[in-house]
Backbone as numpy.savetxt, mean C-alpha at the origin, in Angstrom:
# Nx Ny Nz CAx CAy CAz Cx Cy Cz
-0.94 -13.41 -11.55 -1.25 -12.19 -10.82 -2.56 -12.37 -10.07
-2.72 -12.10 -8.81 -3.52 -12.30 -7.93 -4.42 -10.83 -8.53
-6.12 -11.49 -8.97 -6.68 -10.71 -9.07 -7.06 -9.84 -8.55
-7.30 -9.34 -7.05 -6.94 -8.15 -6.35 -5.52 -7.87 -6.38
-4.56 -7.92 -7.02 -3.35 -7.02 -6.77 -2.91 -5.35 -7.95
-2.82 -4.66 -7.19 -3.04 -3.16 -7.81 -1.59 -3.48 -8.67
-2.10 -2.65 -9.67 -0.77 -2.62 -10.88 0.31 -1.97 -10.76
0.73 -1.25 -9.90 2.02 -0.48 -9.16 1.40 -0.32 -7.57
2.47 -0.84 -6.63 2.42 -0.95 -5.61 2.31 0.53 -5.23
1.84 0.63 -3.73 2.04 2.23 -3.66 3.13 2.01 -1.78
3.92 3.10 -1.70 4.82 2.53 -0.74 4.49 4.49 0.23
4.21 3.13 1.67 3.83 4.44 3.08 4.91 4.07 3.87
5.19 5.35 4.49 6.27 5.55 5.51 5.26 4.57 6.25
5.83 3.70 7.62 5.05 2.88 8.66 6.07 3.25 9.81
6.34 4.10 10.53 7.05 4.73 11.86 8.05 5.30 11.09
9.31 5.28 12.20 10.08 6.99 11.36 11.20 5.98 10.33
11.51 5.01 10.28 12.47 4.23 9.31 11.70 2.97 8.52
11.14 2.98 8.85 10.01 1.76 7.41 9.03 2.49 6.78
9.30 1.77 5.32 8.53 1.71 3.98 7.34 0.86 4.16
6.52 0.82 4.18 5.78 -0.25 3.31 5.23 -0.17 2.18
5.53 -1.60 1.62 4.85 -1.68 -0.07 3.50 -2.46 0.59
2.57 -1.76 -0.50 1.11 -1.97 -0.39 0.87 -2.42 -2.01
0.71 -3.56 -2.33 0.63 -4.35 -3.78 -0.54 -4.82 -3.60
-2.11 -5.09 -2.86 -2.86 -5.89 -3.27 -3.97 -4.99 -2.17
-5.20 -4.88 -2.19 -6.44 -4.68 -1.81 -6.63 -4.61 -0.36
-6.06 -6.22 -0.09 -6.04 -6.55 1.34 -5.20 -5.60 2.14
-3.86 -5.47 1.42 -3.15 -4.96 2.66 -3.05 -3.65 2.70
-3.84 -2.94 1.79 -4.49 -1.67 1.86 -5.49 -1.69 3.48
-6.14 -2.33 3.14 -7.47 -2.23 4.15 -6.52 -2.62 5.47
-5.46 -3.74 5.53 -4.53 -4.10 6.18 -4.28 -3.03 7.49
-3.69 -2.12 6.16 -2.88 -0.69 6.79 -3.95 0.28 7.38
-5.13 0.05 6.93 -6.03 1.11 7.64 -6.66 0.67 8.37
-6.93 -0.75 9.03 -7.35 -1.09 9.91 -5.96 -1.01 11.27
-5.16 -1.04 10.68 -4.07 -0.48 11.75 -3.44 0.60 12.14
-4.40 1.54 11.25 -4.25 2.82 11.78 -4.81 3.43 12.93
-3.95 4.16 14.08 -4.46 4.64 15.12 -5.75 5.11 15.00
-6.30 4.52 15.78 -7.78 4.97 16.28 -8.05 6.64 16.31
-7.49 6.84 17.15 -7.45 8.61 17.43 -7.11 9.26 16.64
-6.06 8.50 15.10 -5.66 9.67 14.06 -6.90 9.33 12.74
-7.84 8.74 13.06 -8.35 8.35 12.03 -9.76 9.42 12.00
-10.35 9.50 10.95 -11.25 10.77 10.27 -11.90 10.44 9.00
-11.89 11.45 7.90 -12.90 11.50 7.51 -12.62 10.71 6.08
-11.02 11.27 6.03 -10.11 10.88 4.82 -9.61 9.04 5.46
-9.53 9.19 6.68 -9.20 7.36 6.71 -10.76 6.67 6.03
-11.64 6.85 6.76 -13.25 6.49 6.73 -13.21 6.21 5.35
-12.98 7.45 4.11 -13.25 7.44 2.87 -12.29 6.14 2.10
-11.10 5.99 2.25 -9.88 5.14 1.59 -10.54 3.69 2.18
-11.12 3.70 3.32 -11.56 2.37 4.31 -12.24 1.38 3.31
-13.40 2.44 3.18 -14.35 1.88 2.80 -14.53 1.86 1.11
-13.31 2.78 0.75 -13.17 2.48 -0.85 -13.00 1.08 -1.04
-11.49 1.21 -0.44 -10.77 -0.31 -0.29 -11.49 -1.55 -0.22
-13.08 -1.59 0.78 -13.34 -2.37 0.83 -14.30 -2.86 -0.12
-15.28 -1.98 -0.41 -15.69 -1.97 -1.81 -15.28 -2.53 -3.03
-14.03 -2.29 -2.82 -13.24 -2.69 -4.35 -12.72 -4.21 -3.77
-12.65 -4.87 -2.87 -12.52 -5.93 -2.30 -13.86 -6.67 -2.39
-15.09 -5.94 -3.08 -16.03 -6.86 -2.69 -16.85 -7.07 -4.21
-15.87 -5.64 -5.21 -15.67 -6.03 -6.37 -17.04 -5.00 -6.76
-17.32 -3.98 -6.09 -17.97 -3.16 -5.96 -17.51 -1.85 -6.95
-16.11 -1.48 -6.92 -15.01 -0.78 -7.16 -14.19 -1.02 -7.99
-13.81 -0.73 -8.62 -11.95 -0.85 -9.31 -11.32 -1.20 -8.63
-10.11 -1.70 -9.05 -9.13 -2.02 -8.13 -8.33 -0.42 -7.65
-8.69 -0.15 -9.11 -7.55 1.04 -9.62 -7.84 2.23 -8.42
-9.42 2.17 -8.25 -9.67 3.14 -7.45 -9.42 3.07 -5.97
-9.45 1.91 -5.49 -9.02 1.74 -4.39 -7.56 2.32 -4.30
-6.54 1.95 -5.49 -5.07 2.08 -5.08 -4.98 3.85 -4.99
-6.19 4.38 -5.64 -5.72 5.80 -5.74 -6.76 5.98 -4.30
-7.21 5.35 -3.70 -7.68 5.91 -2.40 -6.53 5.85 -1.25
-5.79 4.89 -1.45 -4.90 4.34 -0.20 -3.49 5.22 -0.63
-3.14 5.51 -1.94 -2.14 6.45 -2.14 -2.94 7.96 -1.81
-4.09 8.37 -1.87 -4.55 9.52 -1.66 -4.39 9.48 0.09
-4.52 8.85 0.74 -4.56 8.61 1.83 -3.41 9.14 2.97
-2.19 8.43 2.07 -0.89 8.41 2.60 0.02 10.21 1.67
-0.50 10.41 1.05 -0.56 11.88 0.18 -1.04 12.69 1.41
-2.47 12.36 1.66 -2.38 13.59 2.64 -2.15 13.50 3.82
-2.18 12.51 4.86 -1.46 11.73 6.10 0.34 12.54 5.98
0.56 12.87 4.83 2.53 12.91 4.88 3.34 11.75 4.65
2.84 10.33 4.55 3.24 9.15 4.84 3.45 8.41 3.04
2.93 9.19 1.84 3.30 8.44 1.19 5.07 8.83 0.41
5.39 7.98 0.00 6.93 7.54 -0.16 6.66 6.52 -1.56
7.84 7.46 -2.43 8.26 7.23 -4.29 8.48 5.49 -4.01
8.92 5.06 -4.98 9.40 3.64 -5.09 10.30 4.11 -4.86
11.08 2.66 -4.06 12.56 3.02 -3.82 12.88 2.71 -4.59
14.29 2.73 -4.89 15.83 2.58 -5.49 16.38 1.27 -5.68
16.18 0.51 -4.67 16.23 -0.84 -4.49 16.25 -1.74 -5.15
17.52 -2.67 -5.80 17.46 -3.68 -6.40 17.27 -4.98 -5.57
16.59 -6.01 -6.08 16.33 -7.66 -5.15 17.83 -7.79 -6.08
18.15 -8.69 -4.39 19.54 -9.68 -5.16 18.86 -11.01 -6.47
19.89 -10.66 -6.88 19.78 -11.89 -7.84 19.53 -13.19 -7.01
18.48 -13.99 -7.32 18.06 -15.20 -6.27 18.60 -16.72 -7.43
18.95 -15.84 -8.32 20.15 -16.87 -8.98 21.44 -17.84 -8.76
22.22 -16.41 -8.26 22.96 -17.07 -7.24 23.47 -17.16 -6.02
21.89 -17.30 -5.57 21.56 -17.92 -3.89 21.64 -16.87 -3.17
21.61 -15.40 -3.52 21.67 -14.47 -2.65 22.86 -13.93 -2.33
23.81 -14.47 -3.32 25.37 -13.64 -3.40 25.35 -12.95 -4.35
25.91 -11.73 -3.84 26.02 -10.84 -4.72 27.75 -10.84 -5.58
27.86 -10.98 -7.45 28.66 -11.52 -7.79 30.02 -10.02 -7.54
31.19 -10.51 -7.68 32.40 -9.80 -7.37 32.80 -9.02 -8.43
C-alpha cells in the first residue's frame, strides 16, 4: 500500500457521465488543480491546501480524504461507491458462462 493512499477511495461525478475514484493524496490535489478556475472559492482553497499539507506529511492522510470528500459533498459532485464488480483477471477477462 502506497503510503499516501487514503483507506476508502472517495468517488466524484467528473462531467455529466463519469465517476472518478480518488484513492491516494495526489489525485486529490490532481482533481483540484483541475478544477475550473472561475468555480473555485473558499471551500476549493480549504480541501487544496489540506490535501497538500497532508502530502507534505503535515496532515493525516485521513484528513485530507475528508477534505476532498467534503469538497465534492458540497460542490454536488460526490458519488457512493459503485456497484461494480472487476472481471475476474483469472480468466483473462472472460466472464465464465
Amino acid at each position: 500500500m502506497n503510503p499516501k493512499t487514503f483507506e476508502k477511495p472517495v468517488y466524484l461525478k467528473q462531467g455529466k457521465y463519469l465517476v472518478r475514484e480518488i484513492t491516494t493524496v495526489d489525485e486529490a490535489i490532481d482533481f483540484l488543480e483541475e478544477w475550473p478556475e472561475e468555480k473555485r472559492d473558499l471551500i476549493h482553497e480549504t480541501a487544496y491546501r489540506t490535501c497538500l499539507m497532508a502530502h507534505d506529511g503535515q496532515k493525516p492522510l485521513g484528513v485530507a480524504r475528508d477534505a476532498i470528500r467534503a469538497f465534492g459533498k458540497k460542490k454536488g459532485i460526490l458519488e457512493k461507491a459503485p456497484e461494480v464488480r472487476p472481471i475476474n483477471q483469472v480468466s483473462g477477462g472472460r466472464v465464465p458462462a
